[in-house]
VOPAGU-2260 file (C-alpha; in pm, 1 decimal, decimal comma):
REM VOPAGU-2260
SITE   aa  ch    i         X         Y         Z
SITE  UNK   A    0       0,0       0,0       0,0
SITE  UNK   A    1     119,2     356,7     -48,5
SITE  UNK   A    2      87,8     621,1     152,7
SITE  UNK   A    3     197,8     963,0     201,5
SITE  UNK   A    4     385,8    1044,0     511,2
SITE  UNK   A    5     320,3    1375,9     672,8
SITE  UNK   A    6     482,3    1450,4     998,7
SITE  UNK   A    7     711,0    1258,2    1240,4
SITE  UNK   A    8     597,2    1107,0    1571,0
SITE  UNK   A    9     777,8    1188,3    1930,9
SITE  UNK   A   10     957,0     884,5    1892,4
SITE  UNK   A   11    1037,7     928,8    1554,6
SITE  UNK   A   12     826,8     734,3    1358,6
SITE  UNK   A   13     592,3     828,9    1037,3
SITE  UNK   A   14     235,6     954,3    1081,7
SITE  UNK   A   15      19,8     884,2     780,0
SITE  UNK   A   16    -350,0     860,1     778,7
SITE  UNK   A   17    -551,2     535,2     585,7
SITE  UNK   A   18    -903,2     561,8     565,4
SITE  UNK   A   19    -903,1     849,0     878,2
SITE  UNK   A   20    -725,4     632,0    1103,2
SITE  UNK   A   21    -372,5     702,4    1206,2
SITE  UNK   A   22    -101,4     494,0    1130,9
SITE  UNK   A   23     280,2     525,5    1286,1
SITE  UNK   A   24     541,9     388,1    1015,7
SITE  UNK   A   25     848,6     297,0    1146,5
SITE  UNK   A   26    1158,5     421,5     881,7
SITE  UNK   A   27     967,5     687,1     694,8
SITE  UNK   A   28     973,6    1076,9     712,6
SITE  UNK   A   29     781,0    1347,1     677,7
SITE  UNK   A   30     676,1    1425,7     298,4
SITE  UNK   A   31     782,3    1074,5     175,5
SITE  UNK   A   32     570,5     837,8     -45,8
SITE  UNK   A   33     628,1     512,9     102,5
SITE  UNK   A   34     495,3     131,6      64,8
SITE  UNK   A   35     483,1     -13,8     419,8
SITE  UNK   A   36     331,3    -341,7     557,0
SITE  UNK   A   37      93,1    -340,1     891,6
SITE  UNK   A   38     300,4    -496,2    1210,0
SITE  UNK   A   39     -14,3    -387,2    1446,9
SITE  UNK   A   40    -348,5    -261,5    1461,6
SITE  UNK   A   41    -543,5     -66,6    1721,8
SITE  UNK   A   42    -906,1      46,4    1772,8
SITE  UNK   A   43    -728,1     380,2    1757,3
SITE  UNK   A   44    -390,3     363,2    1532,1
SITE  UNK   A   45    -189,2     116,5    1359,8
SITE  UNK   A   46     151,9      29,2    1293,9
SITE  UNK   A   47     368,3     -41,4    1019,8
SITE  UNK   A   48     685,5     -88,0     884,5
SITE  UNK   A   49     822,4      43,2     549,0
SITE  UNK   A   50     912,2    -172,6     259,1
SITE  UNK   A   51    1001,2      97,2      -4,0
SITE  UNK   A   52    1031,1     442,0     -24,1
SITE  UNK   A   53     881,0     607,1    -362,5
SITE  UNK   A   54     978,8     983,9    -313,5
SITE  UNK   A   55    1259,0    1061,1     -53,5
SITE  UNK   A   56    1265,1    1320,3     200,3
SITE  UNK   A   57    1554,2    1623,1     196,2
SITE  UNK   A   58    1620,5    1538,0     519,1
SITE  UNK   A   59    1736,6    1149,2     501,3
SITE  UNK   A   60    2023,4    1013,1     487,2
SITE  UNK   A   61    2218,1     719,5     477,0
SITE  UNK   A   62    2259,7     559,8     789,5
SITE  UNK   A   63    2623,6     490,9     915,9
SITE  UNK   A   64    2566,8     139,0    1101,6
SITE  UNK   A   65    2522,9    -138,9     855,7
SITE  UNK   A   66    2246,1    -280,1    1146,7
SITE  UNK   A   67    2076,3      22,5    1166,5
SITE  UNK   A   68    1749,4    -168,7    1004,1
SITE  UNK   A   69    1776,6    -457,5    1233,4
SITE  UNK   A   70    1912,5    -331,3    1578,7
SITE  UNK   A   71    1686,6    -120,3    1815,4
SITE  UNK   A   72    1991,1      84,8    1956,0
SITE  UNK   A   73    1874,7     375,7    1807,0
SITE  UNK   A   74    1598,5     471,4    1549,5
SITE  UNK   A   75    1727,1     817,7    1419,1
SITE  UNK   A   76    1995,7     743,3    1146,2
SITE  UNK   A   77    1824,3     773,1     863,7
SITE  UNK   A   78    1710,7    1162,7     987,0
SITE  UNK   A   79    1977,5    1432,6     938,8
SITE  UNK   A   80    2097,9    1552,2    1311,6
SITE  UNK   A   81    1950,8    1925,3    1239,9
SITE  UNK   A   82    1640,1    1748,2    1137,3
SITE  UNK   A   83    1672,8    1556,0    1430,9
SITE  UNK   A   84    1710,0    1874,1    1669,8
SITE  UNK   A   85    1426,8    2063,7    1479,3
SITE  UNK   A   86    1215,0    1756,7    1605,9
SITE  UNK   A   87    1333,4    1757,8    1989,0
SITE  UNK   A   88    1311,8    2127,7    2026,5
SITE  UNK   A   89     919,2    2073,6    1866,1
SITE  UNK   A   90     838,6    1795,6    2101,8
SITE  UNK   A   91     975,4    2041,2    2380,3
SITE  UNK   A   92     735,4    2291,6    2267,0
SITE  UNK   A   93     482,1    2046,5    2240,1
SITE  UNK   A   94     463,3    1946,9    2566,6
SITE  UNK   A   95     515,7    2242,1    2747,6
SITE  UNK   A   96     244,5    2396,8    2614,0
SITE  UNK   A   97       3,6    2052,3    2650,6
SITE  UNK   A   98     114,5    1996,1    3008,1
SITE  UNK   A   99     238,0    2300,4    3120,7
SITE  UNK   A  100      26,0    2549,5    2934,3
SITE  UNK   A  101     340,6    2806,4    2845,3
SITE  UNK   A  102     620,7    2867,1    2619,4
SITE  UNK   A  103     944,9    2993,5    2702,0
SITE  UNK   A  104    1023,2    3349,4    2705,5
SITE  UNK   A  105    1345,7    3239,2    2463,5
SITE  UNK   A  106    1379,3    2918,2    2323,6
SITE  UNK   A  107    1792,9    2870,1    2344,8
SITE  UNK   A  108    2043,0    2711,7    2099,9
SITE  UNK   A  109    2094,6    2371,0    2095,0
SITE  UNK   A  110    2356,8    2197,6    2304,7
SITE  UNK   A  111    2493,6    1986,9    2047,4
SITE  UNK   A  112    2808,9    1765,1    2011,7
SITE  UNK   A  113    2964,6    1412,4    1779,5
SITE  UNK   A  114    2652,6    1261,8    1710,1
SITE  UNK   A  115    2869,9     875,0    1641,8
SITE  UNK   A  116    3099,5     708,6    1941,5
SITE  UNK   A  117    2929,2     967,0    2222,8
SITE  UNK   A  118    2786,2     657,4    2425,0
SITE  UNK   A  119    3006,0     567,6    2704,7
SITE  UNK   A  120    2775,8     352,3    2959,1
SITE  UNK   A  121    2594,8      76,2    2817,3
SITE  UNK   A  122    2467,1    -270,9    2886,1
SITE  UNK   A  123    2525,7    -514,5    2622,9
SITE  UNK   A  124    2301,1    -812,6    2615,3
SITE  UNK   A  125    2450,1   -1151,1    2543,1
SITE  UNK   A  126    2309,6   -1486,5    2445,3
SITE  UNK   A  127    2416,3   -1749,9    2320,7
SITE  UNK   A  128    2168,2   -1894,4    1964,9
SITE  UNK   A  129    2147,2   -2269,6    1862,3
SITE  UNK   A  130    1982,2   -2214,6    1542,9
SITE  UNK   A  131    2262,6   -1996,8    1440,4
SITE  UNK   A  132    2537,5   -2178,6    1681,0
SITE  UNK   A  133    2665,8   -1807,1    1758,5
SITE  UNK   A  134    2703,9   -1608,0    2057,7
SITE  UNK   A  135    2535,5   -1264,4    2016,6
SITE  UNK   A  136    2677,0    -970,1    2179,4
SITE  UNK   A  137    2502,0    -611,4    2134,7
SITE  UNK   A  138    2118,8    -436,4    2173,3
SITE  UNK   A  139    1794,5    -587,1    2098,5
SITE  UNK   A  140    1636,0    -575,9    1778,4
SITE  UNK   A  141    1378,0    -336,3    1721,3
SITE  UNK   A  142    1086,1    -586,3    1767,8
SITE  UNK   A  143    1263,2    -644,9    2131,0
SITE  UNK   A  144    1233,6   -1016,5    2105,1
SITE  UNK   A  145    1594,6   -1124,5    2016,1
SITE  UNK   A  146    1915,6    -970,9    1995,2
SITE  UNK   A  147    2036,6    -789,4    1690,0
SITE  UNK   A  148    2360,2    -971,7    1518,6
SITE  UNK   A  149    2572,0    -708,1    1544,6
SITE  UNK   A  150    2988,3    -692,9    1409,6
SITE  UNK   A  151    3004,3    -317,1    1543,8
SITE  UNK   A  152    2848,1     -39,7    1676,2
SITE  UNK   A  153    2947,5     342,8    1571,4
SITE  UNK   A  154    2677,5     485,4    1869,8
SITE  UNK   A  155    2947,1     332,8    2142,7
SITE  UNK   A  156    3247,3     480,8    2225,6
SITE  UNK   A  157    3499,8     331,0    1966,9
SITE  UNK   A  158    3677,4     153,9    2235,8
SITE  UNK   A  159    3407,4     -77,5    2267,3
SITE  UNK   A  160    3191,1     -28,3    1937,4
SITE  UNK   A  161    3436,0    -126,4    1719,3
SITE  UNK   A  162    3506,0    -461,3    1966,8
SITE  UNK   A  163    3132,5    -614,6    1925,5
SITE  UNK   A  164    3249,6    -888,1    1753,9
SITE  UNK   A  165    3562,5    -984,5    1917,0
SITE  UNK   A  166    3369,4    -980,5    2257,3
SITE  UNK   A  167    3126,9   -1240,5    2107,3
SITE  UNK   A  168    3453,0   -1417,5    1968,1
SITE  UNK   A  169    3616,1   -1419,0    2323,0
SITE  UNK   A  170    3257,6   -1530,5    2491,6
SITE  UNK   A  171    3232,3   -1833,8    2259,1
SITE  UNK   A  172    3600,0   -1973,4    2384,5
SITE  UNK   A  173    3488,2   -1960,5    2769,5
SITE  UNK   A  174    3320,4   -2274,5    2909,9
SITE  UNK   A  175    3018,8   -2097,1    3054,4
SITE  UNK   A  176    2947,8   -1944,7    2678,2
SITE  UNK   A  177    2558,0   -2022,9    2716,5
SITE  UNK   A  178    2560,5   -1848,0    3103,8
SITE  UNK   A  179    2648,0   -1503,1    3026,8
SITE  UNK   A  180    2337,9   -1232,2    2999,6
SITE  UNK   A  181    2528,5    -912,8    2998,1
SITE  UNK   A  182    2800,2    -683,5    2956,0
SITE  UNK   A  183    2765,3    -377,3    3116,9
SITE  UNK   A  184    3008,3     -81,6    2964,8
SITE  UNK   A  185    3175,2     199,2    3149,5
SITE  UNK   A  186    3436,6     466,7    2975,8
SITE  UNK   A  187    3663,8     699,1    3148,0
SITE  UNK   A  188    3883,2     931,3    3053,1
SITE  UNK   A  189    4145,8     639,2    3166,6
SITE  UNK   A  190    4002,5     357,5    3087,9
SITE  UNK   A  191    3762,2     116,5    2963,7
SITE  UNK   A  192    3581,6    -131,1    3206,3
SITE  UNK   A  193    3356,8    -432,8    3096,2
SITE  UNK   A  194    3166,4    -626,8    3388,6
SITE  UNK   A  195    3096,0    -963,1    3287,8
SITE  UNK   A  196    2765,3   -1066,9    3429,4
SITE  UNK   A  197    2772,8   -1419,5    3456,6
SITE  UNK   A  198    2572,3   -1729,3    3590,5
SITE  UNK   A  199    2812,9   -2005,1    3659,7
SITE  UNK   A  200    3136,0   -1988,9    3776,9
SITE  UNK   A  201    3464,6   -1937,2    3522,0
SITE  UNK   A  202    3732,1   -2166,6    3505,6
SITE  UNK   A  203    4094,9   -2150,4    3516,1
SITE  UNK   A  204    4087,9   -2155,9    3116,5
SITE  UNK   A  205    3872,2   -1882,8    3106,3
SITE  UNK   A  206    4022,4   -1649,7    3413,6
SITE  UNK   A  207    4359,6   -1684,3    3163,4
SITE  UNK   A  208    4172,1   -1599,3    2846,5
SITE  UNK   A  209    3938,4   -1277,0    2997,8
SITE  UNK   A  210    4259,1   -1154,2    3164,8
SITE  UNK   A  211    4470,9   -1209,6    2784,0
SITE  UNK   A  212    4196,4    -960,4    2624,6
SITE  UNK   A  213    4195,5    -746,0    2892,7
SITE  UNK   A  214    4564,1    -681,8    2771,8
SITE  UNK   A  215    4516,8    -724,4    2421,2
SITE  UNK   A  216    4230,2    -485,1    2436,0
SITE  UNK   A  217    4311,0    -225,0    2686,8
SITE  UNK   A  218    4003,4    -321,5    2918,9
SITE  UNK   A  219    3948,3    -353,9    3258,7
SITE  UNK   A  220    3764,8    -649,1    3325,5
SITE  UNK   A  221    3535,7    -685,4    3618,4
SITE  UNK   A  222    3339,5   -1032,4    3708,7
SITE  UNK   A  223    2954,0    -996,6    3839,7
SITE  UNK   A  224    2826,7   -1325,4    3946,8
SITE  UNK   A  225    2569,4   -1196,5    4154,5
SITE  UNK   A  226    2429,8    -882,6    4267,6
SITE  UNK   A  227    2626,8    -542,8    4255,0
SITE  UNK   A  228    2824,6    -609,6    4558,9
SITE  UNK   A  229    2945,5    -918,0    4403,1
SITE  UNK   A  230    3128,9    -758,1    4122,6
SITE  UNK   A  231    3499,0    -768,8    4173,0
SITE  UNK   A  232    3806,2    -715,3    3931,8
SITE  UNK   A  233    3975,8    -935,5    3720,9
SITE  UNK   A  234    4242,9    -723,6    3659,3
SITE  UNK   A  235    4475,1    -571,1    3868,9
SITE  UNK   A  236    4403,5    -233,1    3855,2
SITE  UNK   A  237    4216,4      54,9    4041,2
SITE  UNK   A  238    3891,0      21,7    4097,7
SITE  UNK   A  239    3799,6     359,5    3976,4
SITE  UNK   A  240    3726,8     552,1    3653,9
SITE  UNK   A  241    3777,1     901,4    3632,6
SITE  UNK   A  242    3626,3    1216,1    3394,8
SITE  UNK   A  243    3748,4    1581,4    3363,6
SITE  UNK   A  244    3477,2    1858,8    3304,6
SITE  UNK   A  245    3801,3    2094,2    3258,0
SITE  UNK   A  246    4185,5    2093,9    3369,5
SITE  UNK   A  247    4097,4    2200,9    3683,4
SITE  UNK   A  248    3779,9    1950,2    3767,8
SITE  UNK   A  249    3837,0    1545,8    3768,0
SITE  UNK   A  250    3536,5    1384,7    3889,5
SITE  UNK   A  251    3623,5     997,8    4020,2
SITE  UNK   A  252    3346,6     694,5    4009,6
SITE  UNK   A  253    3296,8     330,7    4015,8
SITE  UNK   A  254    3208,5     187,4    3675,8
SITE  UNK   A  255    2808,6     124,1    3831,2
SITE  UNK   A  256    2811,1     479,4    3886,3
SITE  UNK   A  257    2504,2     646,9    3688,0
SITE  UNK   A  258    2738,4     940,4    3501,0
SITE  UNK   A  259    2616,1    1110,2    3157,0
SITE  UNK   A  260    2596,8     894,6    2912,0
SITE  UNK   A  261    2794,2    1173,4    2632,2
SITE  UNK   A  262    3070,3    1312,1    2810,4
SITE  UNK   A  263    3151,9    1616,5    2556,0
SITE  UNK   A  264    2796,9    1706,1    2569,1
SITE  UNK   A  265    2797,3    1668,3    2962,4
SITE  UNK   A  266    3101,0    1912,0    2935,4
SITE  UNK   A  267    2881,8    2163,4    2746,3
SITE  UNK   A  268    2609,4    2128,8    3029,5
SITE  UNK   A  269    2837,9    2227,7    3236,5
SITE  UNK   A  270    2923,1    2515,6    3103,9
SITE  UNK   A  271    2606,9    2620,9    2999,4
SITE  UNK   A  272    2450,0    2564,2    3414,8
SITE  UNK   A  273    2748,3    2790,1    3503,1
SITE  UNK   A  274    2608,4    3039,9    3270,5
SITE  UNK   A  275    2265,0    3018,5    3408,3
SITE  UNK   A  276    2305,6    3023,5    3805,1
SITE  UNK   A  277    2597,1    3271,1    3780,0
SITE  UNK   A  278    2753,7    3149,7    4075,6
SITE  UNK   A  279    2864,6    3444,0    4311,7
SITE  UNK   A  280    3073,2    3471,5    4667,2
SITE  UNK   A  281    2778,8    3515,6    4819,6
SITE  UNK   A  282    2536,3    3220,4    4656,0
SITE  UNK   A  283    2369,7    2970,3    4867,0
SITE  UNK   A  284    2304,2    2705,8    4603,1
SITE  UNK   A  285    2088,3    2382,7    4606,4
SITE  UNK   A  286    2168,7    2080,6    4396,9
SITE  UNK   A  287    1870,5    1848,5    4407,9
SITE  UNK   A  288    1912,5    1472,0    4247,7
SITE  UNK   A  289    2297,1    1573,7    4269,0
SITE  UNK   A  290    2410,4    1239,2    4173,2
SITE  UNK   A  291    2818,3    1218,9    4238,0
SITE  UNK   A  292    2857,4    1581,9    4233,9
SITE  UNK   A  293    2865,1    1623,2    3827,4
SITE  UNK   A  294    2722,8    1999,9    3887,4
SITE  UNK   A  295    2818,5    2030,5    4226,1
SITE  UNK   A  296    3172,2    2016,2    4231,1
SITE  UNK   A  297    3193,9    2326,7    3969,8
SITE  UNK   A  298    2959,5    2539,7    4098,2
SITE  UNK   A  299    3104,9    2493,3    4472,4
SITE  UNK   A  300    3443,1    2656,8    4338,2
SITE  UNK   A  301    3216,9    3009,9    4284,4
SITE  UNK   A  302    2966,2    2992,4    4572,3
SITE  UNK   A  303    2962,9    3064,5    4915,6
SITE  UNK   A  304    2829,1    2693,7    4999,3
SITE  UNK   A  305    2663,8    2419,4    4853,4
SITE  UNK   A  306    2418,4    2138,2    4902,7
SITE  UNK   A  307    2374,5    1827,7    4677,2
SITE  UNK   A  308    2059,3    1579,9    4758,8
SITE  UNK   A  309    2095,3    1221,8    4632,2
SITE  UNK   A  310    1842,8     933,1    4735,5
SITE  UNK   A  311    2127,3     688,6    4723,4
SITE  UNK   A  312    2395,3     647,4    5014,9
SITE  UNK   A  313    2670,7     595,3    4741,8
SITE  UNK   A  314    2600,5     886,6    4572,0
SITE  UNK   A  315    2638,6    1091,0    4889,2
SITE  UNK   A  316    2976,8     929,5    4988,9
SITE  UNK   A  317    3118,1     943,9    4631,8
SITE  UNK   A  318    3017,6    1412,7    4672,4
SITE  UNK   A  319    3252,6    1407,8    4976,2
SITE  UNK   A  320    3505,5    1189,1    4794,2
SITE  UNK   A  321    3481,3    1406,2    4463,6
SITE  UNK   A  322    3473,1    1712,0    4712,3
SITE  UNK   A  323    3808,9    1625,5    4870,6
SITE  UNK   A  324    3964,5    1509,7    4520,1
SITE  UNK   A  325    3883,9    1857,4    4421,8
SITE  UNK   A  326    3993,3    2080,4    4716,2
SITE  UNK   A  327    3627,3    2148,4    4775,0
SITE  UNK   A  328    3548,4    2236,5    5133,7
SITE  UNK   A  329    3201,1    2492,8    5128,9
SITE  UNK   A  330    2992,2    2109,4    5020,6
SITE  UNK   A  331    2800,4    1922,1    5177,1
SITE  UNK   A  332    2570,8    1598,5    5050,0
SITE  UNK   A  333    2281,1    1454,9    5186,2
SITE  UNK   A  334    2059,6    1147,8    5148,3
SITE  UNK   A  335    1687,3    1197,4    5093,1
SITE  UNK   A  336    1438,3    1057,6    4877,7
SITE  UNK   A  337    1312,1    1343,9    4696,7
SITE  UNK   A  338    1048,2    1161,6    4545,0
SITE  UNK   A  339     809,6    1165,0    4930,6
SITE  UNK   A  340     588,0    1406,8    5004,6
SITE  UNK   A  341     728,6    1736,2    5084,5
SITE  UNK   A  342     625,0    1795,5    5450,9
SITE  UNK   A  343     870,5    1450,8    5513,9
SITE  UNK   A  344    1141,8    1619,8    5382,6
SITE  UNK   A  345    1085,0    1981,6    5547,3
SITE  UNK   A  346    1205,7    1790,4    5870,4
SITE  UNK   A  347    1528,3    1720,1    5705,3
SITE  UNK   A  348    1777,2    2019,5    5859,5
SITE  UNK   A  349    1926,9    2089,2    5501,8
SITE  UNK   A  350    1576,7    2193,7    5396,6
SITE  UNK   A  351    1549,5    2474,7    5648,0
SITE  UNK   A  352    1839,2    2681,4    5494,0
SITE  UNK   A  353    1797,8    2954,5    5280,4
SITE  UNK   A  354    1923,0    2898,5    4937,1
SITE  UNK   A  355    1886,9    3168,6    4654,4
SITE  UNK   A  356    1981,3    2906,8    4361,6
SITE  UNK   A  357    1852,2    2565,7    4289,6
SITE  UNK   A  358    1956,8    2302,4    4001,4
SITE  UNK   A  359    1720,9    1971,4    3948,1
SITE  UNK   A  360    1835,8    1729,0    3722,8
SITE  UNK   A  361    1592,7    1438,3    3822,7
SITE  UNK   A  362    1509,2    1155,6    3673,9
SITE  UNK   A  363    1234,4    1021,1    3422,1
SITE  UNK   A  364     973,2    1055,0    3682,3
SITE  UNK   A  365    1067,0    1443,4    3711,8
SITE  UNK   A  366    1040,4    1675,1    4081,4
SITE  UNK   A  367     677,5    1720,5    4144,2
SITE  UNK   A  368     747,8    1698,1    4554,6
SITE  UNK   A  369    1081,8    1857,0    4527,3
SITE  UNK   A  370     892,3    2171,4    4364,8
SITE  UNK   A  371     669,9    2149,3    4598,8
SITE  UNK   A  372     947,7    2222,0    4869,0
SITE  UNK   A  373    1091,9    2509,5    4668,4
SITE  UNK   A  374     752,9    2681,5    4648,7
SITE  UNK   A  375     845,8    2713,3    5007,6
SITE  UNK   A  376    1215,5    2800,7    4986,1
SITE  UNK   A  377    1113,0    3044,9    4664,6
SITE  UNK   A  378    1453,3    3033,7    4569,1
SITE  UNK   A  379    1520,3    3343,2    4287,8
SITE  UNK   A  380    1615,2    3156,3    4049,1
SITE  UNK   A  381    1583,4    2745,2    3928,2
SITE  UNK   A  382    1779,2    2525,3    3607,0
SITE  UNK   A  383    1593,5    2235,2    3569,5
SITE  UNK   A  384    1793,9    2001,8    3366,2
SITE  UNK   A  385    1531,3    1696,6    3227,6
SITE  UNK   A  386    1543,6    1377,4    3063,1
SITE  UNK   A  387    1204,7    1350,9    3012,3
SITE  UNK   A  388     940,0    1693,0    2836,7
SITE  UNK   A  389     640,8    1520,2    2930,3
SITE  UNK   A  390     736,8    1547,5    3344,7
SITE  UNK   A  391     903,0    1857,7    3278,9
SITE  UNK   A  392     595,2    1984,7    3136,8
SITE  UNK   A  393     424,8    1921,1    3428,9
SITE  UNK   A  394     683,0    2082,0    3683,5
SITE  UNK   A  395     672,8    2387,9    3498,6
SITE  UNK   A  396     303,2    2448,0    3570,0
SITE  UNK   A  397     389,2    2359,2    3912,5
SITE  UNK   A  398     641,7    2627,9    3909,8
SITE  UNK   A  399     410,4    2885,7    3730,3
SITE  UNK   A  400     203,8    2843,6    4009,1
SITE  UNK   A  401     449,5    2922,8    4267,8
SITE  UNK   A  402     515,7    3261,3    4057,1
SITE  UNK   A  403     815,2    3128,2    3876,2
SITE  UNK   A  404     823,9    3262,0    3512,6
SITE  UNK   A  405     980,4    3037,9    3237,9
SITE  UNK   A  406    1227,3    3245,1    3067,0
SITE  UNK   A  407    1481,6    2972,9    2864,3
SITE  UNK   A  408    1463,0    2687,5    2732,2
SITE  UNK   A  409    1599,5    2468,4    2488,9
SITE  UNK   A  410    1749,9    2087,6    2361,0
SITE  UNK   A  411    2002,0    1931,1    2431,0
SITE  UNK   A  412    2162,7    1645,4    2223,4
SITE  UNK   A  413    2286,1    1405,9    2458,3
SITE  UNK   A  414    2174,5    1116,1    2268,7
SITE  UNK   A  415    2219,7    1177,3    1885,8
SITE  UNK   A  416    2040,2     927,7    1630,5
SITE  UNK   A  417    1792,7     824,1    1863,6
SITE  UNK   A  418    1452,7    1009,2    1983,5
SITE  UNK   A  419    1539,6    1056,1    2356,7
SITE  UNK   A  420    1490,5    1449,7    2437,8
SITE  UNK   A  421    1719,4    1614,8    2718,3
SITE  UNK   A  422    1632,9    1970,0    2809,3
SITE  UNK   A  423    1728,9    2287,6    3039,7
SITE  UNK   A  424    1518,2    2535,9    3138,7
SITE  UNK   A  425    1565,5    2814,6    3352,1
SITE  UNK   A  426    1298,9    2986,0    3573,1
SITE  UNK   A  427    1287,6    3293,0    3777,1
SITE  UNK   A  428    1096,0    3407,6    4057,1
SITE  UNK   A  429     857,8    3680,4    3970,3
């Protein structure tokens, strides 16, 4: 059947219409004639898949991974990145005006950076296939059922994406082949660690052969037979991994450490929440969902004092670590879950200081008790750094009604060739 394609979905398939119904095509753009085949059908929409493409958009382009039709890693290739941006910053828009019933003041720039070899945390899947008597080392396919055959990946880090198919050559030597799920990925400006996740115990043999491509390779191996506090190193070296924001910031963490995923683009944050809060002798500044210090750290060298919230006790002991590493002594972390209800955490002695900055960079779920608490604090002004329009959407109207005005906002590209949207915004008290 052929259709014609006229706009792009939030998650970056085809919209076409058949007969007045909707239908989301997977591999077609906007103003392209396509034949496509249905996968699924709705009472309200269906879905399909392209099988040719009659008249192609301006916008497409080849894609650079030879899996790119197979593997679900990311679903953006095809799209040129400004194309790609144009549709983020609309889906911004979008939802901040659905949700949140406003539009920024100024829509900003895009943060943008390499859109190939940006990704350095992942978690491989592995499995082992009779039918094809191969182990299989990469992402799932876009259907999700199996794993996509993969020889490479140009969205990793090229210390590991160009490795995808000696890893499955190395797993299919060790005796417990069939019994290993996962490889989980972490790159440092040092190093970079693989964590073997496995289900039966290794053998002499295979100790000797994971420890030979360690060497070979330049990895770090770590073994993970159980839970996280099973994993322990193969190879003798630290048990940290290290980033630098600049030549005067190195943030340390363990290689289960959540970190951004693009570290050039993280650098670029950075910068750009520097810009925003203006950090000043005399700033009081709140880091909520602080993680490791990734914000904190930087802004403490320009404030008066600092204090980063994490949920996790980790988190909280890897700020003081990061704050000593740094020479950073105005800091100071605390655990809370930030996701209770707000008159929990007004019992909490951090929340009964006065602080005339706050930065949120929460997760999925967004800050909808957190803002809650600052409607209290009424800091003057807020960066809210999001992973996710739809909750940030929400927050905002949140914030409007605490007499915060929305005056920036804007994209930023922190994962390339897929149709994940990062954002900052930046609100001020009216």
């Amino acid at each position: 059947m052929s259709i014609i394609i006229t706009a792009l979905s939030h998650d970056g398939r085809g919209i076409a219409h058949v007969e007045g119904k909707t239908v989301f095509v997977e591999g077609a753009l906007p103003q392209e004639e396509v034949h496509f085949v249905y996968k699924k059908r709705h009472k309200s929409f269906d879905e399909g898949t392209v099988t040719a493409i009659l008249n192609f958009s301006k916008d497409r382009v080849a894609p650079k991974c030879p899996h790119f039709n197979i593997c679900g890693g990311c679903n953006l290739q095809h799209l040129q990145n400004n194309a790609q941006i144009k549709l983020k910053q609309q889906v911004m828009l979008e939802q901040l005006l659905h949700f949140g019933g406003v539009a920024p003041l100024e829509i900003l720039p895009p943060i943008m950076g390499p859109i190939y070899g940006y990704r350095h945390k992942a978690r491989l899947s592995v499995k082992f296939v009779a039918k094809k008597n191969k182990v299989l080392v990469g992402f799932h396919e876009k259907t999700g059922r199996f794993i996509a055959d993969l020889q490479s990946c140009p969205i990793l880090h090229d210390s590991v994406g160009t490795k995808i198919k000696e890893l499955a050559q190395l797993i299919t030597k060790l005796s417990i082949y069939p019994h290993i799920p996962q490889i989980e990925v972490a790159v440092g400006d040092d190093a970079t660690v693989l964590i073997f996740r496995h289900l039966q115990s290794f053998n002499a043999d295979d100790l000797t052969l994971l420890h030979n491509f360690a060497i070979e390779h330049k990895f770090r191996i770590y073994l993970q037979p159980k839970g996280r506090e099973s994993i322990k190193r193969l190879t003798n070296d630290t048990e940290w991994l290290s980033y630098s924001h600049s030549p005067d910031i190195t943030l340390r963490f363990h290689p289960t450490d959540f970190t951004q995923i693009n570290k050039e683009i993280n650098c670029k944050l950075v910068a750009k929440i520097m810009e925003f809060l203006e950090p000043q002798a005399d700033d009081n500044i709140l880091d909520l969902f602080c993680g490791l210090g990734n914000f904190t750290i930087p802004l403490a060298k320009y404030c008066h004092s600092i204090i980063g919230i994490e949920g996790d006790n980790e988190m909280v002991e890897r700020g003081y670590e990061n704050s000593k590493l740094n020479n950073i002594k105005n800091a100071n972390f605390y655990k809370t879950d930030l996701a209770k209800n707000v008159l929990e955490l007004e019992i909490e002695g951090w929340a009964k200081n006065k602080f005339n900055k706050v930065l949120l960079d929460p997760p999925r779920t967004g800050a909808l008790e957190a803002i809650k608490l600052l409607g209290k604090l009424h800091p003057a002004k807020i960066v809210y750094v999001s992973c996710n329009p739809a909750t940030l959407a929400r927050d905002t109207k949140e914030l409007i009604a605490h007499n915060y005005t929305l005056t920036k906002a804007g994209v930023i590209d922190m994962f390339p060739n897929t149709a994940h949207v990062e954002t900052i915004a930046v609100f001020e008290s009216l």
